[in-house]
C-alpha positions as CSV (number, residue, x, y, z in Angstrom):
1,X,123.5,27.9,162.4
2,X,127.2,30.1,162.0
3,X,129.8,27.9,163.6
4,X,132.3,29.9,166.1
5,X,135.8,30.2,165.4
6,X,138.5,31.1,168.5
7,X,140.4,34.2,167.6
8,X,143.8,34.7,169.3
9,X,143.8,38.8,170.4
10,X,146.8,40.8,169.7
11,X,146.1,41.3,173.9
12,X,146.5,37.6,174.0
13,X,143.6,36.8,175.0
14,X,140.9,33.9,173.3
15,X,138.0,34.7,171.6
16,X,135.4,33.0,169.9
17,X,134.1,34.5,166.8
18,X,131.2,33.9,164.2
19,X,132.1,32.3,160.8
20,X,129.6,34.2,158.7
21,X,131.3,32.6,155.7
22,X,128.3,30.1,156.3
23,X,128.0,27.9,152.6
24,X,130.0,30.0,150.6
25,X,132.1,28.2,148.4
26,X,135.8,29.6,147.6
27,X,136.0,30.7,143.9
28,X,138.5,33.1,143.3
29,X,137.4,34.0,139.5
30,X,133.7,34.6,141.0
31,X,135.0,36.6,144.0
32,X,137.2,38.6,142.3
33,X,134.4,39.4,139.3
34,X,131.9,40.8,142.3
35,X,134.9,43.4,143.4
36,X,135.7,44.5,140.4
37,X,132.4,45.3,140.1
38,X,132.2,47.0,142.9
39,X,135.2,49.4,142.7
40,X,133.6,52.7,142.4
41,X,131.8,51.7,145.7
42,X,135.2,50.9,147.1
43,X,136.6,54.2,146.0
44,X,133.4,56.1,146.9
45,X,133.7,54.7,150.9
46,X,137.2,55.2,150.8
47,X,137.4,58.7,150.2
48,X,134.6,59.3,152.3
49,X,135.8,58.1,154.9
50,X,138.9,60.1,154.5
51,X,136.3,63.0,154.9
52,X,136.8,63.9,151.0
53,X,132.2,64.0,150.1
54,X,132.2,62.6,146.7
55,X,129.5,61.1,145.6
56,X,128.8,57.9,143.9
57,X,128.0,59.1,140.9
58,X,130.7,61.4,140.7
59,X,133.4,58.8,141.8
60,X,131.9,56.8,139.1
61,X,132.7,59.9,136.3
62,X,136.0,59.6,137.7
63,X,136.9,56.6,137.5
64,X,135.5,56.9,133.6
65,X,138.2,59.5,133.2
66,X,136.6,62.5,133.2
67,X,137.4,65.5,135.9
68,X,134.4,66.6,138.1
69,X,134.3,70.1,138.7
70,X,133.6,71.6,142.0
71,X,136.4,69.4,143.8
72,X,140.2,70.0,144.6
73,X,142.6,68.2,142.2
74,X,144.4,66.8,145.6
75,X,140.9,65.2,146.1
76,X,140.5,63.6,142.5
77,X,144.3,62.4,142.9
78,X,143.4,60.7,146.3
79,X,140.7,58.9,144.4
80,X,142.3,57.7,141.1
81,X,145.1,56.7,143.6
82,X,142.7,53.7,145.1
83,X,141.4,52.9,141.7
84,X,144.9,52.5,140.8
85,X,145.5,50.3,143.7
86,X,142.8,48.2,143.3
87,X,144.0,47.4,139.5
88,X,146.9,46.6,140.5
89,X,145.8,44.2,143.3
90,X,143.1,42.9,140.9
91,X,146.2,42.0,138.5
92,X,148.2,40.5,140.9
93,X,145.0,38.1,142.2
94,X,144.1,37.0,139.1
95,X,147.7,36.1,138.2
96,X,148.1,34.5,141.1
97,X,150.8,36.6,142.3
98,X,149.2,38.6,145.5
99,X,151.9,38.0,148.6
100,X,151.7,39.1,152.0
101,X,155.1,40.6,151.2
102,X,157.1,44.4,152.2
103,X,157.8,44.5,148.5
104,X,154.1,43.9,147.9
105,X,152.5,46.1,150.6
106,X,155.0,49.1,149.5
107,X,154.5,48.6,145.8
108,X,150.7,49.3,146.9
109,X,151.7,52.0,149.1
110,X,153.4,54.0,146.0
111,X,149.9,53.6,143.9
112,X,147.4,54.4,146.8
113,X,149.6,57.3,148.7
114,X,151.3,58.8,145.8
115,X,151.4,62.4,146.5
116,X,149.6,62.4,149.6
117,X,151.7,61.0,152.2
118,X,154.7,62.6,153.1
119,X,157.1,59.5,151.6
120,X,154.8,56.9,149.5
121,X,156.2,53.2,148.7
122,X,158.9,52.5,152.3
123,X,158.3,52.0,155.6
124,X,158.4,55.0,157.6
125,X,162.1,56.5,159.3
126,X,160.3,58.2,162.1
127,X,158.0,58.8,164.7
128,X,154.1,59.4,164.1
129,X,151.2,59.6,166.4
130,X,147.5,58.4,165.9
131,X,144.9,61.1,167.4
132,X,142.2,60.5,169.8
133,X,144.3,57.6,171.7
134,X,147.1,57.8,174.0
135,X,148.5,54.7,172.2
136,X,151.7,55.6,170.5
137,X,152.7,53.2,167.8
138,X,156.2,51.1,167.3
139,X,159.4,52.8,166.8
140,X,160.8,52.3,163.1
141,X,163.1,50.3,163.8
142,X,161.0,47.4,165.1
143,X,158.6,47.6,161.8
144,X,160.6,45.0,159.8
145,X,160.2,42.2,162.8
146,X,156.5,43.2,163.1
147,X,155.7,42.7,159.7
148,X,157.2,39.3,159.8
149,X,155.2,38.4,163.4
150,X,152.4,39.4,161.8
151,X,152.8,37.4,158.4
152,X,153.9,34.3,160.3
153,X,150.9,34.5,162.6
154,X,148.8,33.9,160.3
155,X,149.3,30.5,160.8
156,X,147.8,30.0,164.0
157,X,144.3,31.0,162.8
158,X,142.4,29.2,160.9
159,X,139.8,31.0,159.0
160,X,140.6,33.1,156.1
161,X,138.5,36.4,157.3
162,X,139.9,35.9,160.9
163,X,143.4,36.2,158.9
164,X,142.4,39.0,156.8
165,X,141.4,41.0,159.2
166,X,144.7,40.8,161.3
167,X,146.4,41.9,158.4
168,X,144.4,45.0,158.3
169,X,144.4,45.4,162.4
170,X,148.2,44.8,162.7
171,X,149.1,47.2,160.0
172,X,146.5,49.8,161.4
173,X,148.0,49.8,164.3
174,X,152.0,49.2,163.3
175,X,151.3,52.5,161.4
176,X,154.6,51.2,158.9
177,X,153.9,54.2,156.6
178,X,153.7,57.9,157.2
179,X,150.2,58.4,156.2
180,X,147.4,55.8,154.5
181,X,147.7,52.6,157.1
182,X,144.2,51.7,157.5
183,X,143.5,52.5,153.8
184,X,146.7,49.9,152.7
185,X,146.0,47.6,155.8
186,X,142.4,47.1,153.2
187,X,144.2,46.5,150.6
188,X,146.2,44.0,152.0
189,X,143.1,42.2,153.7
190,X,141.0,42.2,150.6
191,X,144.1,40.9,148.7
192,X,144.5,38.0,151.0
193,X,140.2,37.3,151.1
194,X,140.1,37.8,147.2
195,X,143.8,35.4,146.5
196,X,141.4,32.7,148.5
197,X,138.5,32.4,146.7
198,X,136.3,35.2,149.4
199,X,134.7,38.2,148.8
200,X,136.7,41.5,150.0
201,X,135.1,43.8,152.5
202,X,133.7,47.3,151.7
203,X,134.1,49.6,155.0
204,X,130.4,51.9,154.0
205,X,131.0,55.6,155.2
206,X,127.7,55.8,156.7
207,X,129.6,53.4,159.6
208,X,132.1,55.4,159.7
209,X,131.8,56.5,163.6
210,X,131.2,53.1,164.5
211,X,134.7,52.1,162.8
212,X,136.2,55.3,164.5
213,X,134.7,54.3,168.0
214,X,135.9,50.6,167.8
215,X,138.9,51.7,166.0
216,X,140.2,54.0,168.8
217,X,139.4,50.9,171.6
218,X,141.4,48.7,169.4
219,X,144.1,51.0,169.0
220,X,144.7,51.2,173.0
221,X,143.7,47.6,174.1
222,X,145.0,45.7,171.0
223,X,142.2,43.3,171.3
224,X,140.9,42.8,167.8
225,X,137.5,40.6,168.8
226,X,135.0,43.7,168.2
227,X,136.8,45.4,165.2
228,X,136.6,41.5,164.2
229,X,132.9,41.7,164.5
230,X,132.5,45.2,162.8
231,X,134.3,43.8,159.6
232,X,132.5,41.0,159.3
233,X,128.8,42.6,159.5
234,X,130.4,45.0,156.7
235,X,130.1,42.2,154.7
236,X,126.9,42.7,151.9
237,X,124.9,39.3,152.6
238,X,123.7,39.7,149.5
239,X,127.0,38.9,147.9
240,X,127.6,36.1,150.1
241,X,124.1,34.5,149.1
242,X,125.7,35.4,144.9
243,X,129.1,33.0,146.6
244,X,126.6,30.5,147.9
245,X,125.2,29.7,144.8
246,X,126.4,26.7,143.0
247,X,128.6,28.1,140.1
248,X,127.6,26.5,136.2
249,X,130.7,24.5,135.9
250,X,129.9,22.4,138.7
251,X,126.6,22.2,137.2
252,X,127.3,20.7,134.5
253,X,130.4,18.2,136.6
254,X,128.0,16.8,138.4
């Protein structure tokens, strides 16, 4: 039976919300060998959902280094620009070195926005605007404090995905860049899930109108409890059943 877990909404409000972490075990070396695996996947989704139709097995010639015809160089760039990224967060997990940090979330920035956005690697000087909401996000000035609300909040919840996934929420709807929020706010999530020993979260493009539709609700009420539910069914159970398993070392401990 999951256990429920109260989640604190950015609306204030308190929720409870399943723990589909279930048995799983944290074990950062085996979490962090099932993403790595999955990166083309990762890439694949991300453009996807950025409405750029690669397919798998072309993201996966990609990623090998060699061009695919037939698509836009802007296109390829966007794509080796999330490989990149997830490198460089898979380096900074296994050395132990991921922080929930400005420096850390604009180092990303540079590597997964780099020629796209319209300044990649600082916070953003001026206004932007998210379509399809009449929500307007922050002015620039208050990004620095937010950031800090939002890394200090994660103290007051207790579960690791309920944190993870208000790191990607807040930073969704912060918009501290120009351009790429929700794609960095994934990074940062998956950073946090993979630095604790849990397997990171693949958004699939085929759910992509649900995340829209849940995204634009969340956008105007602030109220993360179903975008809290959408991330966690993205999870694959089939890697969480690969977490549950008892790992060889403790095997042979015991």
């Amino acid at each position: 039976m999951a256990f429920r877990l109260r989640l604190i909404s950015t609306a204030g409000q308190e929720n409870e919300m399943p723990d589909n972490k279930g048995e799983m075990t944290p074990n950062k070396a085996k979490a962090l060998m099932i993403a790595k695996r999955q990166l083309a996947e990762f890439v694949y989704d991300a453009v996807n959902l950025e409405g750029i139709p690669f397919t798998l097995p072309e993201i996966q010639t990609l990623l090998d280094g060699i061009t695919v015809g037939g698509h836009k160089l802007s296109d390829q760039q966007i794509a080796i620009n999330q490989k990149n990224a997830w490198v460089r967060l898979f380096e900074w997990v296994a050395a132990g070195e991921f922080r929930i940090s400005k420096e850390n979330a604009c180092e990303l920035h540079a590597i997964a926005a780099k020629e796209e956005a319209l300044v990649w690697g600082s916070f953003r000087s001026g206004g932007v605007y998210i379509a399809g909401t009449p929500y307007t996000p922050p002015h620039p000035a208050e990004l620095d404090g937010i950031f800090s609300r939002m890394k200090e909040g994660l103290a007051s919840l207790d579960d690791v995905y309920d944190q993870a996934i208000h790191l990607f929420l807040v930073m969704a709807r912060s918009q501290f860049f120009y351009d790429v929020n929700k794609r960095l706010g994934r990074f940062m999530m998956n950073g946090h899930l993979l630095a604790h020993g849990y397997p990171a979260i693949n958004l699939p493009a085929k759910r992509q109108l649900e995340f829209n539709q849940y995204m634009l609700a969340f956008y105007e009420s602030g109220d993360e409890t179903e975008m809290n539910q959408f991330l966690r069914s993205c999870l694959d159970p089939r890697i969480i059943d690969i977490m549950k398993e008892e790992s060889p070392d403790r095997k042979e401990q015991s």
